[in-house]
MMTF fields as JSON, N, C-alpha, C and O atoms, coordinates in Angstrom:
{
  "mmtfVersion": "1.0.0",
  "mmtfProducer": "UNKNOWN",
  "numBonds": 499,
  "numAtoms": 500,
  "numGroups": 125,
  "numChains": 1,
  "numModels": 1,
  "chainsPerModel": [1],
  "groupsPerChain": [125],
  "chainIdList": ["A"],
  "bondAtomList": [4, 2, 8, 6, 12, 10, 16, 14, 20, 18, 24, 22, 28, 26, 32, 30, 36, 34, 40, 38, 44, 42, 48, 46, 52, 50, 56, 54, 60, 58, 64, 62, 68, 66, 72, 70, 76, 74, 80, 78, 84, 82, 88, 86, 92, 90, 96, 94, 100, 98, 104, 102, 108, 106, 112, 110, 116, 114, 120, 118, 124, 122, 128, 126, 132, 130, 136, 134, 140, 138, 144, 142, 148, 146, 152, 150, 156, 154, 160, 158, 164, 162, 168, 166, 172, 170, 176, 174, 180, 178, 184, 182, 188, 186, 192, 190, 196, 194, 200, 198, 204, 202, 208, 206, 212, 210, 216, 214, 220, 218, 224, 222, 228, 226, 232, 230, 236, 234, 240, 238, 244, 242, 248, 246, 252, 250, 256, 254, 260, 258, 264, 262, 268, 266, 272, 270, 276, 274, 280, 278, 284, 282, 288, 286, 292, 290, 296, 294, 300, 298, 304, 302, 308, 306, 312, 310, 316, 314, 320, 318, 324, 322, 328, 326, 332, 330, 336, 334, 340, 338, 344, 342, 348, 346, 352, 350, 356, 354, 360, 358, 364, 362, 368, 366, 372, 370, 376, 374, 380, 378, 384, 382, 388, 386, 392, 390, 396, 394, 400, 398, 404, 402, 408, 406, 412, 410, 416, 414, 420, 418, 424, 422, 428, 426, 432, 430, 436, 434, 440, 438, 444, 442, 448, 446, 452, 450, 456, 454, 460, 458, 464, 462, 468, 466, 472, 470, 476, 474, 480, 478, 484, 482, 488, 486, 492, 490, 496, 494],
  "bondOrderList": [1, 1, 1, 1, 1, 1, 1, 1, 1, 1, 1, 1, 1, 1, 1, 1, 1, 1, 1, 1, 1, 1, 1, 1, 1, 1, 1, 1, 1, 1, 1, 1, 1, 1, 1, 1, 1, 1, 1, 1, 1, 1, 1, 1, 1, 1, 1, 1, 1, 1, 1, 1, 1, 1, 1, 1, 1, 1, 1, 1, 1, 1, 1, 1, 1, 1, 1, 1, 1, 1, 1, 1, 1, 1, 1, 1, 1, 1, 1, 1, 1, 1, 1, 1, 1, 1, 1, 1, 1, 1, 1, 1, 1, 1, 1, 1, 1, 1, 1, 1, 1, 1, 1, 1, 1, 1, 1, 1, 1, 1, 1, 1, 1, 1, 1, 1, 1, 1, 1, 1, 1, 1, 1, 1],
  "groupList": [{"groupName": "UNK", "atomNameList": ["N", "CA", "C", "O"], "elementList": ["N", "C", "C", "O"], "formalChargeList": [0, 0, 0, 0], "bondAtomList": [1, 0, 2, 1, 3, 2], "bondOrderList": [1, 1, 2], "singleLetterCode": "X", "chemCompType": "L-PEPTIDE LINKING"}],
  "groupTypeList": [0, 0, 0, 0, 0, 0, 0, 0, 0, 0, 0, 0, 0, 0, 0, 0, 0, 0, 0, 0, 0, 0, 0, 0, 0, 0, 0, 0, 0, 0, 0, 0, 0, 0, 0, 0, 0, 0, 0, 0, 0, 0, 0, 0, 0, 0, 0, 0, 0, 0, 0, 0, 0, 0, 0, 0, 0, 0, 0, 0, 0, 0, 0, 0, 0, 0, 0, 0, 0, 0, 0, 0, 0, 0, 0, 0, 0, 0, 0, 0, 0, 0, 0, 0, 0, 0, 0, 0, 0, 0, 0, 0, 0, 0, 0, 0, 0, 0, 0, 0, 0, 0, 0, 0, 0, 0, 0, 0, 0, 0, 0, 0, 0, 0, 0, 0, 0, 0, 0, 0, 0, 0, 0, 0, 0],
  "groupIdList": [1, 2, 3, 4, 5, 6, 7, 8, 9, 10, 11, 12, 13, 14, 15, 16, 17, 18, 19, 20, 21, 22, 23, 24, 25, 26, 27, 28, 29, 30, 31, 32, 33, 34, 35, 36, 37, 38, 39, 40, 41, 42, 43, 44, 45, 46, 47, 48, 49, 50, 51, 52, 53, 54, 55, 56, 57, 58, 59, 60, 61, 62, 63, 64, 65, 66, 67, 68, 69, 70, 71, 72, 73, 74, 75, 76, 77, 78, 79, 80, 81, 82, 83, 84, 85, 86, 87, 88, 89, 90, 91, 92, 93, 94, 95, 96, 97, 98, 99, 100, 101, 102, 103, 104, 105, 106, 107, 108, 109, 110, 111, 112, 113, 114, 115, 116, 117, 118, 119, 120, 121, 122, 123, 124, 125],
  "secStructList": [7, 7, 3, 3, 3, 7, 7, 7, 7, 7, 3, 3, 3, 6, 6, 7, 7, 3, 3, 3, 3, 7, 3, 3, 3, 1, 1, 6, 6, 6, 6, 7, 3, 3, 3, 3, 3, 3, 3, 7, 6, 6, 1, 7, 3, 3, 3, 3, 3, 3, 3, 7, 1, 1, 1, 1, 7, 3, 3, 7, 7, 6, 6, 6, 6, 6, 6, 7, 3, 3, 3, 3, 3, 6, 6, 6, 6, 3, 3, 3, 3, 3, 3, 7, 1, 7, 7, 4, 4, 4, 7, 1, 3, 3, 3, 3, 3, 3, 3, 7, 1, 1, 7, 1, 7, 7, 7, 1, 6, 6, 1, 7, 1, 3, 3, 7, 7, 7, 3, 3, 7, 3, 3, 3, 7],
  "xCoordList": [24.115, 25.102, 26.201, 25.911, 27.669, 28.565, 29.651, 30.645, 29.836, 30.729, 31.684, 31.649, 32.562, 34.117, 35.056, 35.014, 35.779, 36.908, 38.042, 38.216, 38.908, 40.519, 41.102, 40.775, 42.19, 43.186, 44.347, 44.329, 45.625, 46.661, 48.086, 49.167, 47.94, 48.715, 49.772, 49.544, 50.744, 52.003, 53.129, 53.439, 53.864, 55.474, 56.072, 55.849, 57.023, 57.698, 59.253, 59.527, 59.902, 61.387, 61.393, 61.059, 61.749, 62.122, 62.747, 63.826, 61.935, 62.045, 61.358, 61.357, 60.462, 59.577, 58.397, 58.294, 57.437, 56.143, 54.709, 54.735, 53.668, 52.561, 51.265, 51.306, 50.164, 49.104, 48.12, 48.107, 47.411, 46.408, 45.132, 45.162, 43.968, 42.822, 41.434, 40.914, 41.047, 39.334, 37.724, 36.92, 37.887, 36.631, 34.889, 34.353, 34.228, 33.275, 31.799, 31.694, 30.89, 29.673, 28.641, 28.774, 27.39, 26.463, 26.262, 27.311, 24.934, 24.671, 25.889, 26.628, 25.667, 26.749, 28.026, 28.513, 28.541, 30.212, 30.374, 30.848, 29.964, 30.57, 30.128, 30.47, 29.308, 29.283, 29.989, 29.784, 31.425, 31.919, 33.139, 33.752, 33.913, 35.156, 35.824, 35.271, 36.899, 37.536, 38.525, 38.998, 38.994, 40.492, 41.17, 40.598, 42.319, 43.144, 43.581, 44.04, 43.52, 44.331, 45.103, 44.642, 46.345, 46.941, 47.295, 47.631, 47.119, 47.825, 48.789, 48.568, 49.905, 50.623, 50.779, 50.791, 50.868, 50.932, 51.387, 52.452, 50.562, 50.841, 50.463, 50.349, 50.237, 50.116, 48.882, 48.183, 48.578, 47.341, 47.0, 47.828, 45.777, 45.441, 45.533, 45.262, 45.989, 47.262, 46.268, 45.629, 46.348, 46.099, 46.962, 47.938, 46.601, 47.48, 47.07, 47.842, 45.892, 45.507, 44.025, 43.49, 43.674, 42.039, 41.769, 42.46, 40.621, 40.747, 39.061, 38.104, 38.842, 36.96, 36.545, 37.23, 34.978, 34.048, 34.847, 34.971, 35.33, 35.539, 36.781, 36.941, 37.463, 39.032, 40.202, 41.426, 38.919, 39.644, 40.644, 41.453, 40.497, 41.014, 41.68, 41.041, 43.37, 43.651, 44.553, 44.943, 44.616, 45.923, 46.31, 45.609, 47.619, 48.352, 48.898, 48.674, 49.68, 50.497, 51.688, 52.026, 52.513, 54.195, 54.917, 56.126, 54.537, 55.129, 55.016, 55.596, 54.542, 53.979, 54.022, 54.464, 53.463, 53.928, 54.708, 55.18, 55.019, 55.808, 55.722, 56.085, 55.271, 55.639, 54.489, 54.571, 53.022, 52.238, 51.423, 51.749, 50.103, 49.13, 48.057, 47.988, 46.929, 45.77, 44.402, 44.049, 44.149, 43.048, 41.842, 41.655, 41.019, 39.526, 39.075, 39.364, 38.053, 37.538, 36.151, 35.748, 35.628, 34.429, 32.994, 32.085, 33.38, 32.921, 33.12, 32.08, 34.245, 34.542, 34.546, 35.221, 33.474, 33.563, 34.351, 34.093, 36.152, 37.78, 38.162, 37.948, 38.779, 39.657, 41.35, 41.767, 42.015, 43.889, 44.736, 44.436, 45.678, 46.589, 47.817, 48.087, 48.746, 49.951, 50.932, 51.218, 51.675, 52.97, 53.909, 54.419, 54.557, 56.345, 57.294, 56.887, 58.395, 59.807, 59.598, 59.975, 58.715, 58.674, 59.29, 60.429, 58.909, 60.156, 59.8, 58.587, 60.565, 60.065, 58.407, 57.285, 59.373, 57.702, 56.932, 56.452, 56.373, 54.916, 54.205, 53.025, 54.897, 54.318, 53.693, 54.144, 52.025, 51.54, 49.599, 49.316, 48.871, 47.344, 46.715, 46.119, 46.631, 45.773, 44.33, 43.734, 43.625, 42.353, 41.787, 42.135, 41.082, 40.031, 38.705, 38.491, 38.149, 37.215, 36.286, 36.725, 34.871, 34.241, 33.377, 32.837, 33.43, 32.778, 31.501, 31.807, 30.305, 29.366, 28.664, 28.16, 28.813, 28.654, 29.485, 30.5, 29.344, 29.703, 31.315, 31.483, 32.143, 33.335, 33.937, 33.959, 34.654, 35.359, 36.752, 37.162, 37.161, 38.647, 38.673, 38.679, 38.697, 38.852, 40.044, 40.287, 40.962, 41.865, 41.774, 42.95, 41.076, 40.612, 39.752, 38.544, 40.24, 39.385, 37.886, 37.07, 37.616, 36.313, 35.834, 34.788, 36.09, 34.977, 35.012, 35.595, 34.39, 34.626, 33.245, 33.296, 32.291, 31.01, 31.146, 30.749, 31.783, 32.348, 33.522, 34.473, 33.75, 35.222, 35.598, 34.835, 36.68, 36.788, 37.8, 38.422, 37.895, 38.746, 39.938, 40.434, 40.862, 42.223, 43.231, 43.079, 43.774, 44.729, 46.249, 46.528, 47.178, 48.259, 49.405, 49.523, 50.658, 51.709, 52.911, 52.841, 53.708, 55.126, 56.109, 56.456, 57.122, 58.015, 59.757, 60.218, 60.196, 61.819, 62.735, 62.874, 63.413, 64.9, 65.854, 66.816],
  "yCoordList": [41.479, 41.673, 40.638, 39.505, 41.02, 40.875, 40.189, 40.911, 39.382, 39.753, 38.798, 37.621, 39.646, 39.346, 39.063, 39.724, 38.128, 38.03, 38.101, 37.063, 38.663, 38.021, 37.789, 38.258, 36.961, 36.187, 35.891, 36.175, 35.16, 35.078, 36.094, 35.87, 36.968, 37.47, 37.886, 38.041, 37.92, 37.421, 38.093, 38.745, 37.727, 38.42, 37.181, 35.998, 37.742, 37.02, 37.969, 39.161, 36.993, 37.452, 37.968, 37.357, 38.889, 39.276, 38.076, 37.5, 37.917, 36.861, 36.078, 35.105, 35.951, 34.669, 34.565, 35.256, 33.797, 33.919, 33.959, 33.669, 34.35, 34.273, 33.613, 33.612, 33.077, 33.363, 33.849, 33.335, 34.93, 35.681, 34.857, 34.296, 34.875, 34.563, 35.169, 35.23, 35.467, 35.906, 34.947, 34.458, 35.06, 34.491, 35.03, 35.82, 34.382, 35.682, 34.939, 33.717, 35.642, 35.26, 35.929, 37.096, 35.048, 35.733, 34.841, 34.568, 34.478, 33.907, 34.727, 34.087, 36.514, 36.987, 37.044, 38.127, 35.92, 36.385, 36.04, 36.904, 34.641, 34.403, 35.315, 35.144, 36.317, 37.222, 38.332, 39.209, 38.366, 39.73, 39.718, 38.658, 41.079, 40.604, 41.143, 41.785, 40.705, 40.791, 41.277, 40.951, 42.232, 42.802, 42.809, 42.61, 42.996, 43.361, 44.397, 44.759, 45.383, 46.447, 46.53, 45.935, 47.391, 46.913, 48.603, 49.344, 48.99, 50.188, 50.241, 49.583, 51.147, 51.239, 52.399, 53.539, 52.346, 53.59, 54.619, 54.61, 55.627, 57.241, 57.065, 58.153, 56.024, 56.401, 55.67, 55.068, 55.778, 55.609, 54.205, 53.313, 53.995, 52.782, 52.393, 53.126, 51.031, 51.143, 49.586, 48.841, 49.44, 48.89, 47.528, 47.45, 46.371, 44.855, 44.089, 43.56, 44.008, 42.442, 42.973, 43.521, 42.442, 42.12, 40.995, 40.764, 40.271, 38.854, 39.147, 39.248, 39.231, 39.216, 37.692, 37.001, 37.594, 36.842, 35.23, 34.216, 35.733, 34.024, 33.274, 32.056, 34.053, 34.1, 34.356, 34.266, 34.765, 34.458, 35.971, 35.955, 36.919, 37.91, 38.321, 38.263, 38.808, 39.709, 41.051, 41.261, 41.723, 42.578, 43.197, 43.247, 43.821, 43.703, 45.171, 45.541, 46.139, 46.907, 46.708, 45.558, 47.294, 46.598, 46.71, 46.516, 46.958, 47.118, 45.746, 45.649, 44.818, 43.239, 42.147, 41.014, 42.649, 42.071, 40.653, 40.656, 39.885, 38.848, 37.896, 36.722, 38.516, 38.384, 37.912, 36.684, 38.406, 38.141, 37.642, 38.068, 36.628, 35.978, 35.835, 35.211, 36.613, 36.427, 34.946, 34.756, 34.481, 33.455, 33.393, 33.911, 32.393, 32.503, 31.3, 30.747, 30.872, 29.387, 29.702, 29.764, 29.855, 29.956, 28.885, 29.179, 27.83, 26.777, 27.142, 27.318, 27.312, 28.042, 29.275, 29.765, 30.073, 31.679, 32.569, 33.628, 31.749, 32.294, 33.062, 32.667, 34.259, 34.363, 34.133, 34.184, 33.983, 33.928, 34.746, 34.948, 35.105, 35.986, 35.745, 36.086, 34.953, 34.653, 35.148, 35.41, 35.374, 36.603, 36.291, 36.389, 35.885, 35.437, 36.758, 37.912, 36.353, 37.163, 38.633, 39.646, 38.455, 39.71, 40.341, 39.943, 41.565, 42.979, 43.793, 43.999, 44.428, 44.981, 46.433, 46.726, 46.888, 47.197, 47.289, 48.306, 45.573, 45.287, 45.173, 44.848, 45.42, 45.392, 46.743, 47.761, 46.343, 46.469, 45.761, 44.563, 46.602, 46.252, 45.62, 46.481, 44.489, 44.171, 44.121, 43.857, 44.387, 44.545, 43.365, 43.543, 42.483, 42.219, 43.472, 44.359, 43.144, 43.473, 43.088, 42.263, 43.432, 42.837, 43.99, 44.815, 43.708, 44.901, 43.886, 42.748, 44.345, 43.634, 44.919, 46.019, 44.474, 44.497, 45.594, 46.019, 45.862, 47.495, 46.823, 45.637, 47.722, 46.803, 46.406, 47.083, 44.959, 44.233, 44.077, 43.272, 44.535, 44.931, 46.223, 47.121, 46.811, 48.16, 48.524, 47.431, 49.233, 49.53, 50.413, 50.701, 51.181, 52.328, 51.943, 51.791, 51.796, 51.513, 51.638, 50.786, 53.124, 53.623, 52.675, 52.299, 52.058, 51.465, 50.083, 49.342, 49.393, 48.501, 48.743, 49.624, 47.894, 47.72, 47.351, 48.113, 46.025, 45.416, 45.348, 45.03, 45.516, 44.89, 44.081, 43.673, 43.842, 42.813, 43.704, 44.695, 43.37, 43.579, 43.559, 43.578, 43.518, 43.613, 42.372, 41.605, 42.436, 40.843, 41.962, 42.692, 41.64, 42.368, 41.312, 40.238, 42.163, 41.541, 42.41, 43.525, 41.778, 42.571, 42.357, 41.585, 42.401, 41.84, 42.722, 43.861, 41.434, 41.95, 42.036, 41.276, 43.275, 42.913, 42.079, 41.864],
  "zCoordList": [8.057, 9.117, 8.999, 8.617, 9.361, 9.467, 10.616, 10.551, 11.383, 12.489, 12.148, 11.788, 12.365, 12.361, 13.66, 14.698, 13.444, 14.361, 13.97, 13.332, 13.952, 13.684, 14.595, 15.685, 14.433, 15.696, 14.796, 13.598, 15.558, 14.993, 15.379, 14.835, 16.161, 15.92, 17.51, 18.71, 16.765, 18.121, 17.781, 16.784, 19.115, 18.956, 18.041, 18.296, 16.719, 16.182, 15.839, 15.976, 15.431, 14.956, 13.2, 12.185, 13.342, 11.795, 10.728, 10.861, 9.845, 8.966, 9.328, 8.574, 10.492, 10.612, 9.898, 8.885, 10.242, 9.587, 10.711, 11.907, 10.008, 10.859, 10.055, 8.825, 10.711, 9.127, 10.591, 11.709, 10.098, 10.529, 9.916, 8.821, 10.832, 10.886, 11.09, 12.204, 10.343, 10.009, 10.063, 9.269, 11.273, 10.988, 10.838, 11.614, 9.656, 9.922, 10.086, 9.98, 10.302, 10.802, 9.991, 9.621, 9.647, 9.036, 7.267, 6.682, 6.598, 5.882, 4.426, 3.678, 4.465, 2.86, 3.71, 4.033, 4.055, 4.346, 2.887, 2.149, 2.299, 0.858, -0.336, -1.506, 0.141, -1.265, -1.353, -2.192, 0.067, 0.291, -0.018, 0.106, -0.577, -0.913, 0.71, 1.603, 0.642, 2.546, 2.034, 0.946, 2.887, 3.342, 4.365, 5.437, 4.333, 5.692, 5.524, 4.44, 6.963, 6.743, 8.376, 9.349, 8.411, 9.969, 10.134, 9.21, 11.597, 11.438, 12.776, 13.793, 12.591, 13.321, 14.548, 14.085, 15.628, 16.667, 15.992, 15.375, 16.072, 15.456, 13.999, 13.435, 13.23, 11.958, 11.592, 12.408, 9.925, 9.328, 9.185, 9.368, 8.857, 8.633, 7.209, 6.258, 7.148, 5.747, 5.053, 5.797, 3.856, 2.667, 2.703, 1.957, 3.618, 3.243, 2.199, 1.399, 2.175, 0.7, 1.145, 2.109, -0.235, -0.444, -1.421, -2.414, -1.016, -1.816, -2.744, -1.976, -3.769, -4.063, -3.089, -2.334, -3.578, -2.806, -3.024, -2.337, -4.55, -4.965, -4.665, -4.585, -4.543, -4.088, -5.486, -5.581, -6.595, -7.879, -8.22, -9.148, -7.556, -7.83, -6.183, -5.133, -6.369, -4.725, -5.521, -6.67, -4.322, -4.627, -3.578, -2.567, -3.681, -2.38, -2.774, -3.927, -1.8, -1.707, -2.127, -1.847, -2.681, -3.145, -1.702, -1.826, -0.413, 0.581, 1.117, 2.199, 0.774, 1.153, 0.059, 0.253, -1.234, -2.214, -2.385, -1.248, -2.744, -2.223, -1.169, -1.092, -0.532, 1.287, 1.36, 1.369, 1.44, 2.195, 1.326, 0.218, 1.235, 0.777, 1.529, 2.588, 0.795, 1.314, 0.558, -0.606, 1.372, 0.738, 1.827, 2.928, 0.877, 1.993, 1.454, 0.392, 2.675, 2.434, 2.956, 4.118, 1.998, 2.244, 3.138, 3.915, 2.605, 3.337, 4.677, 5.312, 5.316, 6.582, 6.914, 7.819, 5.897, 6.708, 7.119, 7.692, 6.564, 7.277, 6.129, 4.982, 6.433, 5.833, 5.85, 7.007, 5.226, 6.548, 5.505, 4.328, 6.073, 5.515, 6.193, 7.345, 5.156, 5.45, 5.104, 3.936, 6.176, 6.373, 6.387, 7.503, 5.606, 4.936, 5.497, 5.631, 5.727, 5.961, 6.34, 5.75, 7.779, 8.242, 8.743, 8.987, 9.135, 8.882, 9.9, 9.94, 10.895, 12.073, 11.408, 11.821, 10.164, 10.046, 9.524, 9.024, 9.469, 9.735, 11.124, 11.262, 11.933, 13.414, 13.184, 12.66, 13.956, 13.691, 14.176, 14.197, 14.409, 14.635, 13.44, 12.793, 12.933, 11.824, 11.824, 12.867, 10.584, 11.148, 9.658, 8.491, 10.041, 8.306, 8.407, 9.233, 7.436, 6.603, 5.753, 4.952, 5.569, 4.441, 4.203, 4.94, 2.416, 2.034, 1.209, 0.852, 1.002, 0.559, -0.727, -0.498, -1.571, -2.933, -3.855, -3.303, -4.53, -5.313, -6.093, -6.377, -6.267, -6.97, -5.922, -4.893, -6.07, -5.234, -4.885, -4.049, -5.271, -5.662, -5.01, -5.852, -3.349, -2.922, -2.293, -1.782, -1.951, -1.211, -0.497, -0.275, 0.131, 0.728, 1.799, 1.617, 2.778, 4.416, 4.408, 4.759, 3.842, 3.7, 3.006, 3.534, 2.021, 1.297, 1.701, 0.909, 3.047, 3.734, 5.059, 5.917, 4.938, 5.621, 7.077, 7.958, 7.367, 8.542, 9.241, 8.528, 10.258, 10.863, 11.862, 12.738, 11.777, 12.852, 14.2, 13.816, 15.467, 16.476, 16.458, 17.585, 15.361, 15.368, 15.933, 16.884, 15.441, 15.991, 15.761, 14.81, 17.362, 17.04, 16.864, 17.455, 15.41, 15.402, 16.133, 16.649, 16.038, 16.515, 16.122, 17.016, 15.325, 14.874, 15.329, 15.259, 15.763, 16.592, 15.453, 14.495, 15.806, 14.721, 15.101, 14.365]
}
């Protein structure tokens, strides 16, 4: 078992920054690879970063690309995901994730075991 929190997330101005926070609970948080995914009112739940267990591998959407960085500290059970020169839309419900074993590298919601409660952003033009 799994439990997740995320936090972090607020009204900001376009171009500002945020770093989102994951915190997770349970002895395999460090054997899981984590994601974020955020979705927006009326639409799907969308593909932000995924980091493996070790932090040695991520990948991102080209819609974030640049912009955003995901890392994890295992010692601390966190994951964070930092959000450079944001754009009204990434506003948005973020959610983490942890998926525990199989390939680590997933982009697809479905293939994701745990979640966390969502942390919301908003970003003004």
């Amino acid at each position: 078992q799994v439990q997740l929190v995320a936090s972090g997330g607020e009204f900001v101005q376009a171009g500002g920054s945020l770093v989102l926070s994951c915190g997770g609970s349970g002895r395999t948080f460090g054997r899981c690879a984590m994601g974020w995914f955020r979705q927006a009112p009326g639409k799907e739940r969308e593909f932000v970063a995924v980091i493996d267990w070790s932090g040695g591998s991520r990948e991102y959407p080209d819609s974030v690309k640049g912009r955003f960085t995901i890392s994890r500290d295992n010692a601390k059970n966190t994951v964070y995901l930092q959000m450079n020169s944001l754009k009204p839309e990434d506003t948005a419900v973020y959610y983490c994730a942890a998926r525990i074993g199989g390939p680590t590298i997933v982009t697809f919601w479905g293939g994701y075991d745990y979640w966390g409660q969502g942390t919301s952003v908003t970003v003004s033009s």
